[in-house]
C-alpha positions in Angstrom: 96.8 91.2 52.2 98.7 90.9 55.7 97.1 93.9 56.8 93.5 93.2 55.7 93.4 90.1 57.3 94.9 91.3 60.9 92.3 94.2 60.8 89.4 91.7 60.0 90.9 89.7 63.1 91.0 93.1 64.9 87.2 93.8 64.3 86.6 90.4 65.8 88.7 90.1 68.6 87.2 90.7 72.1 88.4 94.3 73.3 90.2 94.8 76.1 89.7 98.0 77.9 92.3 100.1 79.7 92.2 100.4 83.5 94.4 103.9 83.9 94.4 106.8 82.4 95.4 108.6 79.2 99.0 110.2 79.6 97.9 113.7 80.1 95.8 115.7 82.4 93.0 118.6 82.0 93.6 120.5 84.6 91.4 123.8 85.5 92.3 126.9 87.8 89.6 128.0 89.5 89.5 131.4 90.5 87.7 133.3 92.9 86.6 136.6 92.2 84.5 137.4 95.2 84.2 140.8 96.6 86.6 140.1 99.4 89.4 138.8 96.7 91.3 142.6 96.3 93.3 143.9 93.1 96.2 142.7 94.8 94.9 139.4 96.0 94.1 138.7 92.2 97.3 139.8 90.7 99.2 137.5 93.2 96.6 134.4 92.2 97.0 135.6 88.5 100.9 135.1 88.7 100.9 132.6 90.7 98.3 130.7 87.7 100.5 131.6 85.0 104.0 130.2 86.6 101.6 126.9 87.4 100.4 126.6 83.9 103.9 127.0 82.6 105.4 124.4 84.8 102.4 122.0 83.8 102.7 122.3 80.2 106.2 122.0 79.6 106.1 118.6 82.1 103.9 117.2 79.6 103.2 118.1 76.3 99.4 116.3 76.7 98.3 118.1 79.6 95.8 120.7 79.3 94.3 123.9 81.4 91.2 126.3 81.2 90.9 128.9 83.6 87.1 129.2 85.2 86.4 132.4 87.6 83.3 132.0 89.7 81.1 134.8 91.6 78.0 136.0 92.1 77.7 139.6 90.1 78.4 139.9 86.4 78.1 143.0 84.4 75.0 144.2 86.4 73.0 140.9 86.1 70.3 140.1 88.6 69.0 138.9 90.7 72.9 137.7 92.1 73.2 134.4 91.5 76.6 132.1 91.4 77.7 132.1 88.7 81.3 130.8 86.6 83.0 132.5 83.4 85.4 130.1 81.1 87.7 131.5 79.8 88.6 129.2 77.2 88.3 125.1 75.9 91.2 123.0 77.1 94.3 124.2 75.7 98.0 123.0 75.8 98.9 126.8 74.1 100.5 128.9 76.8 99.7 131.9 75.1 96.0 131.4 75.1 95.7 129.8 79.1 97.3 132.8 80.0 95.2 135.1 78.6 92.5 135.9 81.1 91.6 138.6 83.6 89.1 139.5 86.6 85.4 138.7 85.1 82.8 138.2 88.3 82.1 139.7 91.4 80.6 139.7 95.4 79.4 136.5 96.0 81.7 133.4 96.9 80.2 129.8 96.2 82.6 127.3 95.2 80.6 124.7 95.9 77.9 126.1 93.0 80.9 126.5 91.2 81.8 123.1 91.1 78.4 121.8 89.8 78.8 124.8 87.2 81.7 123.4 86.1 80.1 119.6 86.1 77.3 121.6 83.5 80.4 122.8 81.5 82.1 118.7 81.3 78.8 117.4 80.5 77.7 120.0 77.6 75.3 121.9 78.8 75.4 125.0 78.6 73.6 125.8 82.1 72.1 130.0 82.1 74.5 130.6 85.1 77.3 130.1 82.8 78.3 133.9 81.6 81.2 132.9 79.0 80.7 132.9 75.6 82.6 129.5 76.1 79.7 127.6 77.2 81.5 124.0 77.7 84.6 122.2 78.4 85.8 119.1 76.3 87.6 116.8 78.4 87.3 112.7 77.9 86.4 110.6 80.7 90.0 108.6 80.9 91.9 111.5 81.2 92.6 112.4 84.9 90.9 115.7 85.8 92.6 117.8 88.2 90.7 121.0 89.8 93.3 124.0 91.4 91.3 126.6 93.7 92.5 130.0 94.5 89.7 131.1 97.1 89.8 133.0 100.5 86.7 131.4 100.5 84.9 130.6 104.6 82.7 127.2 105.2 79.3 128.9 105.0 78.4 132.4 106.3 76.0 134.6 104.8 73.6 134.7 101.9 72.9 133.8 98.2 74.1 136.9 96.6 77.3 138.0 98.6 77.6 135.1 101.6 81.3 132.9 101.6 80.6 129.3 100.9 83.0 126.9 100.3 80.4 124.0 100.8 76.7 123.2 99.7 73.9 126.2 100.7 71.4 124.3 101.3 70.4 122.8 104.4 71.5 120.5 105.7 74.9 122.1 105.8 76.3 121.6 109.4 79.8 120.7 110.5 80.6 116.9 109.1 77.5 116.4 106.8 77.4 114.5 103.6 75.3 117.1 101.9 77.8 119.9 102.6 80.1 118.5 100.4 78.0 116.5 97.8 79.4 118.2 94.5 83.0 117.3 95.6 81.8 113.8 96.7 80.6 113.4 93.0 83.1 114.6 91.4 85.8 112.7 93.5 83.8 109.3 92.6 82.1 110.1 89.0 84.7 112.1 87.2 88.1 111.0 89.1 88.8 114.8 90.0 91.8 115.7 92.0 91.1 118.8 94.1 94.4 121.0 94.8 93.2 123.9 97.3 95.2 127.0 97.9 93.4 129.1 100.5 94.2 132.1 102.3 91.9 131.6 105.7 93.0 131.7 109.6 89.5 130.3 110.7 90.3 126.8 111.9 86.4 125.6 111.0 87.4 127.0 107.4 90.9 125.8 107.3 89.3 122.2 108.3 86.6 122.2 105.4 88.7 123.6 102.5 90.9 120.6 103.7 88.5 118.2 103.2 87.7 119.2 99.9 91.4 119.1 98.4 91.9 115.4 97.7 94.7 113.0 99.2 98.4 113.9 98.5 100.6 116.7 98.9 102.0 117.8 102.2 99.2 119.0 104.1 98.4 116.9 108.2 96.5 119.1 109.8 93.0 118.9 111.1 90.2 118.4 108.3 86.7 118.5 108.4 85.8 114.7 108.6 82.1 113.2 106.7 81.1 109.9 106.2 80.7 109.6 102.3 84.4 111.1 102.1 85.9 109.4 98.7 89.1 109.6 100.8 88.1 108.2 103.5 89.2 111.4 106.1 92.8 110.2 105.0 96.0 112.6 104.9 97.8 114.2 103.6 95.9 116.3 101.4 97.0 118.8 98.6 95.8 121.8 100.5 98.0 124.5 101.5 96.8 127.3 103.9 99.0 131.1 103.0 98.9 134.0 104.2 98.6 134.9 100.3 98.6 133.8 97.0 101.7 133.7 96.1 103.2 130.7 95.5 106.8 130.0 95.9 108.9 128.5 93.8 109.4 125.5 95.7 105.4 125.2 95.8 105.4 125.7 92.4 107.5 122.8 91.8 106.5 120.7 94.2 102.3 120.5 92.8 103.3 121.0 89.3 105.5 117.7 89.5 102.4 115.9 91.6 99.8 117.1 89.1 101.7 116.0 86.1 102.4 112.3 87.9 99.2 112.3 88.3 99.1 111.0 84.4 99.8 107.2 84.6 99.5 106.2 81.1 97.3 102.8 80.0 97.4 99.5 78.7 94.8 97.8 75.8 94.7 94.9 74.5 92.7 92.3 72.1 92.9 88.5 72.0 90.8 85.4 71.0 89.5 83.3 73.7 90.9 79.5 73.7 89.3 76.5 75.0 90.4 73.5 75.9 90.0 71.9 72.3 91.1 75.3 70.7 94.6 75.2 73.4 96.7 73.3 71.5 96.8 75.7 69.0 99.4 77.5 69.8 100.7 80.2 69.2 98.5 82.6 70.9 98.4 86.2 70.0 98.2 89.3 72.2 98.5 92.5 70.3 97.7 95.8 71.7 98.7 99.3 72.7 100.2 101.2 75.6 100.8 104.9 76.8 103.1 106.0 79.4 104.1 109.9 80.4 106.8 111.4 78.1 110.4 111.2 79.4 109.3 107.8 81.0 111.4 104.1 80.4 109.5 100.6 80.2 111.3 98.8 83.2 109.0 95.4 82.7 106.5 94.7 80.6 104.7 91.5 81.7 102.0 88.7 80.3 100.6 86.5 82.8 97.5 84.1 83.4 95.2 84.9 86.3 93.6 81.7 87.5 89.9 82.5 88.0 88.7 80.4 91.3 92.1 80.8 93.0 93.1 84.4 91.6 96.9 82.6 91.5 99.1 84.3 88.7 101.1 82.1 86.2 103.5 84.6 84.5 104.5 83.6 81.0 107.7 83.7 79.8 107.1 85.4 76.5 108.6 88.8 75.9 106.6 91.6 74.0 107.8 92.7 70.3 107.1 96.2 69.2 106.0 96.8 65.9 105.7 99.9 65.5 105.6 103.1 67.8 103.5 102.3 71.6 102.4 99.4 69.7 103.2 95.6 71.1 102.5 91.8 70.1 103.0 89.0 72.8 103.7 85.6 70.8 102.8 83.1 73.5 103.8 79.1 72.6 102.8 76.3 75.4 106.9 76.5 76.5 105.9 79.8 77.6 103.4 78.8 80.5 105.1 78.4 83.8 103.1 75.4 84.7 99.2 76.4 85.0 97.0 73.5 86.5 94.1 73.0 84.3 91.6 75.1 84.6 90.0 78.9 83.7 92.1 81.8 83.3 92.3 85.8 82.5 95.1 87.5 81.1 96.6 90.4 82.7 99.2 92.6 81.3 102.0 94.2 83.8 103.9 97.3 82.5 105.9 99.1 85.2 107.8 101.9 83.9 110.3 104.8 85.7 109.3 108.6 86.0 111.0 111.1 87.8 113.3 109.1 89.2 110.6 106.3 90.8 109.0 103.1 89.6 105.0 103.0 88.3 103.1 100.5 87.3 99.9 99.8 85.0 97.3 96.3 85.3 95.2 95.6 82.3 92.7 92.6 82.1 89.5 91.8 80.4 86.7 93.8 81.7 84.1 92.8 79.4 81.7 89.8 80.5 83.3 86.5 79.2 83.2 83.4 81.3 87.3 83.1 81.1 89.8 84.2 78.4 91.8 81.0 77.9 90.8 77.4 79.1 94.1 75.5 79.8 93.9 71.3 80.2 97.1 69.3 81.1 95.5 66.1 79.5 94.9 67.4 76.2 98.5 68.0 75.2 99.9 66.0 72.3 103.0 63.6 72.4 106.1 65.1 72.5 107.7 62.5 69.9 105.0 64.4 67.3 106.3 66.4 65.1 105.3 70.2 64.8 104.2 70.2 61.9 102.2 66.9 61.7 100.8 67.8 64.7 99.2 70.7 63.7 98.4 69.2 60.1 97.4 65.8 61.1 94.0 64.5 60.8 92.5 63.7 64.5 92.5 59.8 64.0 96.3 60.3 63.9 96.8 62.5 66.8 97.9 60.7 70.1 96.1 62.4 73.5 97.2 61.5 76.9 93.7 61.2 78.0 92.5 60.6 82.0 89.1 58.9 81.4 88.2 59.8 85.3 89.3 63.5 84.3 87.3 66.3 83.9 89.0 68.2 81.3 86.1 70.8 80.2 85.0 71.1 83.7 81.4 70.1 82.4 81.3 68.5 86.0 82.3 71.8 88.5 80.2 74.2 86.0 77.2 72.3 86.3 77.6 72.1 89.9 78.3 75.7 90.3 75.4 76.4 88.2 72.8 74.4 90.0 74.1 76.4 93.0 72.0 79.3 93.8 74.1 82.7 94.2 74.3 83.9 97.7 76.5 87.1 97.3 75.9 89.3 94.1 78.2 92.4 93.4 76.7 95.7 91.9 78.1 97.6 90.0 81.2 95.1 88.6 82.9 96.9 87.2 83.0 100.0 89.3 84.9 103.2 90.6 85.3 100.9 94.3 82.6 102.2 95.0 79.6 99.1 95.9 77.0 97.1 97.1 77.1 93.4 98.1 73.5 91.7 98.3 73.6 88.6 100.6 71.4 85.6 100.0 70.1 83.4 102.3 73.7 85.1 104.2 72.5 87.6 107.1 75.2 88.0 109.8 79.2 87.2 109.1 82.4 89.1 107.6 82.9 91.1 104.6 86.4 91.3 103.4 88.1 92.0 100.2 92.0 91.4 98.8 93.8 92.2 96.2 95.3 89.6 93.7 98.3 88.8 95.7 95.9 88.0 99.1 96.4 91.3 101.0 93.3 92.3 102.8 92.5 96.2 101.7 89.0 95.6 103.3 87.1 94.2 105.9 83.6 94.8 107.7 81.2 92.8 109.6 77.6 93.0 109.3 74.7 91.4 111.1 71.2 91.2 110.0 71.6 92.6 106.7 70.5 92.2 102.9 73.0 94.2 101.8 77.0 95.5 102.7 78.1 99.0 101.1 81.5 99.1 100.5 83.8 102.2 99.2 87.2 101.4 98.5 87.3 104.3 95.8 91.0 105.4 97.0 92.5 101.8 96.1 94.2 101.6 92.7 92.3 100.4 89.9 93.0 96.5 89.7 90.9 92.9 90.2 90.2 92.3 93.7 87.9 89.3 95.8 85.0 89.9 97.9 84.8 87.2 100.4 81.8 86.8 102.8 82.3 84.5 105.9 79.1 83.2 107.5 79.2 80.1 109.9 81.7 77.5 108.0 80.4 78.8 104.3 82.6 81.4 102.6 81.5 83.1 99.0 83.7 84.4 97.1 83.3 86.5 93.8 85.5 88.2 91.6 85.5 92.2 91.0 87.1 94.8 88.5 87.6 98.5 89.8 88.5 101.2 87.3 
């Protein structure tokens, strides 16, 4: 009976939705099998792979690879066109990932590749993919990392046997967007790492094959700078320029430990939203579930209240029961509060945890649209000399309220204000990958800045004559964070949610 009703509650309850990822990656090794790539050139990336994939899977058991060659030539097709070849679905069997050998030819275009490989993710099984494995299954939450093997150049030649490790098409010249719109897309839509191992000496090469692997790693040379970077031209990037591909074994250890911290686990979690009238009835409930890497330790694991209009944060003082395996229940009474003022509030969940010897941390809140989660009033608390139990029995005649008649408990008074008030910034998309637009109302010239919950500016532009600001803070971790626009002595503030 206790377990039918907590799953009717379940069904009911509003859904909180993790803001990290699963705890394992899919990660694919991209291979190039152009005509310049020698039989010795793809032994060394073929060894280099399989030590890689090794390392990867026995880091964590949830990771999983496919290996994807791409060319141009394929057992006498024409007219050459670039093409990929999958070897195989995601798979966490060693056996299998390492089963694969040299399947294209001529033509080097990673950046075809990459949209190939987009066709793949997606399910559709594009005519330029050769395989008999047509598509890849990989969920959206699980971090996707990318590995290129290439001795690929910028962009030099033609469709069937040119180098190009960026877009074809024109425009294509040094620092363009379009040059490097699949990676762009796949940096912002899918969360893709890029790891780039490149044999090149060509410093305009070097430069754009930099560009492309994402921030991390080692790397602090010169890249190829554009202005829709997801990285924002940031180093260091996981790029590392040899002579061949052979990877040493302190290489080897070094990206398979990045790629498999990559993985930063989640946080979800349901609850029932509390209004003032509904406050006093505690307890409150917060049950949920939670994923962190294998081998890792919960260091703190944290319930607090995130006041709306001030973004302040009340921690509770509740501490979480596990029930059963990655499972956990927060039973919150009114002792627990650390002194809220009245007012709206979102929960957020904290759970830090250590990994390979450092500290990582998760944030979870509501992300669904619901005016606040909990609705805390000072002046509706009963009288301490009540007792429990007649308190929460009593009828409301016999209930004693310390009531201030010039209060505004509900906040009937503020919401009708700020509803009559027309809205003169507007974020879209909220929620979103960092990546968005701010329309201005009746605003035209001023500041744009945004911080983090704790008041730390992460952002800042002005504009001047303007209906709109774009903003890209797509490198930031996923968390809540204010936009503020200053114009003259008015400031607007609103409240957004990046994944």
């Amino acid at each position: 009976m206790k377990n039918t009703i907590k799953l009717i509650l379940f069904s009911i309850l509003l859904s909180w939705k993790p803001l990290y990822s699963q705890s394992g990656s899919d990660i694919i090794f991209c291979l190039d099998n152009s005509g310049s790539i020698s039989s010795l050139a793809f032994n060394q990336m073929t060894v280099s792979s399989m030590k890689l994939m090794e390392e990867i899977l026995k880091c964590n058991r949830d990771n999983r690879v496919s290996v994807v060659h791409y060319g141009t030539d394929f057992q006498g097709m024409t007219p050459s066109l670039p093409r990929i070849y999958i070897e195989s679905n995601f798979t966490n069997d060693l056996a299998t990932a390492q089963t694969f050998t040299r399947r294209l030819g001529n033509g080097d275009h990673f950046h075809d590749a990459v949209n190939l490989i987009g066709s793949a993710l997606d399910h559709y099984p594009h005519s330029d993919i050769v395989s008999p494995q047509k598509t890849l299954d990989t969920r959206r939450e699980r971090p996707l990392v990318i590995i290129l093997f290439s001795d690929g150049e910028r962009a030099n030649g033609n469709l069937s046997s040119g180098s190009y490790l960026v877009n074809t098409n024109t425009p294509n010249g040094l620092h363009e967007d379009n040059a490097f719109a699949a990676f762009t897309k796949f940096k912002r839509d899918r969360n893709a790492k890029f790891i780039v191992v490149h044999v090149s000496t060509d410093q305009p090469y070097i430069e754009a094959a930099a560009n492309i692997a994402s921030r991390g790693g080692s790397y602090s040379g010169n890249i190829e700078q554009y202005n829709d970077d997801p990285d924002h031209n940031l180093l260091p990037r996981y790029y590392l320029n040899k002579p061949n591909f052979t990877l040493t074994n302190t290489e080897i250890t070094s990206l398979s430990g990045n790629i498999c911290k990559m993985n930063t686990g989640y946080v979800e979690f349901t609850y029932e939203t509390r209004s003032c009238k509904q406050t006093m009835s505690f307890p409150l409930h917060v049950n949920g579930n939670y994923s962190i890497p294998q081998g890792a330790s919960i260091v703190n694991f944290q319930l607090s209240l995130l006041d709306i209009a001030t973004s302040t944060i009340y921690p509770t003082s509740t501490v979480p029961n596990f029930p059963n395996p990655n499972e956990f229940e927060f039973t919150v009474n009114q002792a627990d509060l650390t002194n809220p003022p009245s007012g709206q509030y979102k929960f957020i969940i904290e759970l830090v945890y250590s990994f390979a010897g450092t500290n990582d941390g998760i944030h979870a809140e509501n992300s669904i649209n619901s005016q606040y989660d909990l609705m805390y009033c000072e002046n509706l608390r009963t009288d301490t000399t009540v007792p429990a139990p007649a308190a929460r029995f009593a009828k409301p005649k016999d209930k004693e309220y310390r009531i201030d008649l010039n209060a505004d408990p509900n906040h009937t008074k503020s919401m009708l204000k700020e509803k009559a008030q027309p809205k003169n910034i507007q974020v879209s998309p909220n929620p979103n990958n960092g990546v968005f637009t701010v329309s201005l109302d009746k605003v035209r010239s001023g500041s744009l800045q945004v911080n983090d919950i704790n008041g730390k500016v992460v952002f800042e532009k002005s504009f001047s004559n303007e209906k709109e600001v774009a903003v890209d803070m797509h490198s930031l971790p996923s968390n809540t964070y204010i936009v503020k626009v200053s114009s003259g002595n008015e400031t607007f503030t609103q409240k957004i949610i990046k994944r």
